[in-house]
C-alpha positions, 0 to 999 in steps of 0.5 A: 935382447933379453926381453925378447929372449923372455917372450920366446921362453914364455910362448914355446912354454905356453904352446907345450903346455896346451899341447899337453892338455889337447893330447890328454883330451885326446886320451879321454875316449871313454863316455858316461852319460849321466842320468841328467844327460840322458833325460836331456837327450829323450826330451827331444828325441821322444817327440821326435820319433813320435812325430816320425811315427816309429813307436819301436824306437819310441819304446827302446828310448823310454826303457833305455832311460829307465834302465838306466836311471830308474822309474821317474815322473817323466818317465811314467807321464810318457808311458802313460800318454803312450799307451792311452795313444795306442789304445793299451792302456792299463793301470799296471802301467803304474803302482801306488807311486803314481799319485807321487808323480802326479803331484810332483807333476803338478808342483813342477808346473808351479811358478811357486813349489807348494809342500805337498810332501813327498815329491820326486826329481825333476831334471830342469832342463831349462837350467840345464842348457838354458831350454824350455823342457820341450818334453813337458811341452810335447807331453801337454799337447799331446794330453790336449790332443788326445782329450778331442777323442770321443772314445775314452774311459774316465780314467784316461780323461782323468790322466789326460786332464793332468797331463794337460794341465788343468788341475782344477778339480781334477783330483776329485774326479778319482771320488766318483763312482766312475772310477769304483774298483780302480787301482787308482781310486783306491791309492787316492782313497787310502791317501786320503785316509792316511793323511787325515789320520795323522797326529795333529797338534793344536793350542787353545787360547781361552777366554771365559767364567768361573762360576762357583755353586753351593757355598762356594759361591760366596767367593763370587763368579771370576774371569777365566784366561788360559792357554791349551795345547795338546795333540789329536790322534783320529778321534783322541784329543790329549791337552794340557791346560794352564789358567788363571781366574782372577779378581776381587771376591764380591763378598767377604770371606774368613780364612784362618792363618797364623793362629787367626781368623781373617775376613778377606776379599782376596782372590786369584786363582790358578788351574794346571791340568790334564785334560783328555777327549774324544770327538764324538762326531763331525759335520762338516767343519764343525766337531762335537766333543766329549771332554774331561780332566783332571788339575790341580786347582786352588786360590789364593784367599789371603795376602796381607802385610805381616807388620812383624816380618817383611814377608806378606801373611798369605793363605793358598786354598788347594784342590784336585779337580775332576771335570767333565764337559762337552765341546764345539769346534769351528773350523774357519780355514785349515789352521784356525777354528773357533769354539766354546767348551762347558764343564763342570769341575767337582772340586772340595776346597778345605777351609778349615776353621774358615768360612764354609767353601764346599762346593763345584764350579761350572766353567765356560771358555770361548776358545780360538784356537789353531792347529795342523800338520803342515805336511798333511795340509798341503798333501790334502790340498794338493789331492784336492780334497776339502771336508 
């Protein structure tokens, strides 16, 4: 008996709670249709009263949705698509977002998103109920569609090639002349630019030789190794150098430490500078530049056990260096190049009481090298732009 009187409690408990919460849905009778909502319901109805050929209502839903969720990709690809239908279109339709939009268009299209900067919202309807985005799907069509016409403008085939997928080449369209005076020539044109003028950095491995004149050639020609790195602003290069030249001395110097003269072979040398250079032009992949700097730059000459002290008999020979040389650069893709620089470095090692060492040094470095702005490779490549 007590059980059942359990259950009966439990059920007339259960009942009036559900009562409850179907009385306080009843009270929810005030409606917000999000963005999502909204962007949701236009992809289908835009087809459908396309087809029904009513372009009054066609036009209320696309300026209801952008009222009230503002300019979106989808919005002005719709636009767009319309007015080349109609037979109005004009590029006021548009302001230098589009490129943007388009971009954003192109990357949605993507099975993998690609960084081509900026992009915009896309509401993926397929994840929002499980659907395909009919509206994408409408909007290709009807780009392929209208590409059969035979009276259109270059830059309604240029839309009309986006919007039906076929982005190859499709961005270097806008350098033609076809399309001189047009707005959206002179977005490209000015994105283009602006990309290209951005501050890249680089870094520099070096391999090469340090080859001495004069009486400083006594010390003999070293390998040279070192690493740059630095940034480029247009045409300005700014580096800073660290490296090493190494190796025995071919012939026997004096040097003089500790109140003695020692002949030595000893030799290991280092470089810390600052270097600065302008590219004084380009062809293609490849740039030519001018080049200069200014280091601290010397070697160690003696390094001997001192047999009264536990501590090694060393001698260092120091400089400040003034080079000047040209460059060349090779890009093999847009992170890597290849290249070989020449400088001469005019340098005045004080040996005092020590063999003679007046005189410069020429250096040559093969250099591999890599460089870029992550961001404005991908915004290049996505607006199909190559050097």
């Amino acid at each position: 008996m007590k059980q059942i009187f359990k259950i009966l409690t439990i059920l007339i408990f259960t009942s009036n709670v559900y009562g409850q919460i179907d009385g306080v849905e009843s009270l929810m009778t005030r409606r917000y249709l999000s963005c999502q909502d909204i962007g949701y319901n236009a992809q289908f109805l835009i087809p459908e009263f396309y087809k029904k050929d009513s372009k009054d209502t066609l036009n209320a839903i696309i300026d209801y949705w952008e009222r009230h969720c503002g300019l979106t990709e989808e919005i002005i690809r719709c636009k767009i698509l319309l007015a080349i239908d109609s037979h109005r279109f004009i590029e006021s339709i548009y302001d230098s977002n589009i490129l943007n939009y388009l971009i954003s268009y192109k990357n949605s299209t993507s099975p993998i998103r690609n960084n081509y900067g900026k992009m915009y919202i896309h509401y993926n309807w397929y994840y929002y109920n499980n659907q395909p985005d009919t509206l994408k799907n409408f909007t290709v069509y009807l780009a392929k569609d209208l590409l059969e016409r035979d009276d259109l403008e270059p830059i309604e085939i240029f839309f009309l090639k986006m919007y039906s997928n076929d982005f190859d080449g499709t961005f270097s369209m806008l350098q033609s002349d076809e399309f001189k005076e047009t707005k959206i020539q002179k977005y490209y044109l000015d994105e283009i630019e602006r990309n290209k003028r951005q501050i890249i950095g680089h870094g520099d491995f070096l391999l090469g030789a340090w080859i001495p004149q004069d009486n400083l050639e006594i010390v003999g020609s070293h390998p040279f190794i070192g690493f740059r790195g630095g940034l480029q602003y247009k045409r300005l290069i700014a580096d800073v150098t660290l490296g090493f030249k190494f190796g025995k001395s071919p012939n026997i110097y004096q040097v003089y430490e500790n109140d003695s003269v020692w002949n030595t072979d000893h030799f290991f040398g280092g470089y810390i500078g600052l270097d600065l250079g302008l590219e004084m032009f380009r062809i293609k992949n490849s740039s030519f530049d001018l080049i200069g700097g200014v280091a601290f730059d010397g070697f160690d000459a003696l390094k001997v056990d001192d047999p009264n002290s536990e501590t090694n008999i060393t001698k260092s020979i120091n400089a400040l260096n003034l080079n000047i040389g040209i460059g060349y650069k090779y890009n093999i893709n847009p992170w890597n190049y290849i290249g070989i620089d020449f400088k001469y470095n005019i340098v005045d090692y004080k040996n005092k009481m020590g063999t003679d060492l007046n005189g410069n040094a020429l250096t040559i470095n093969l250099i591999y090298g890599f460089f870029g702005n992550r961001y404005n490779v991908y915004r290049l490549k996505g607006l199909d732009y190559n050097e």
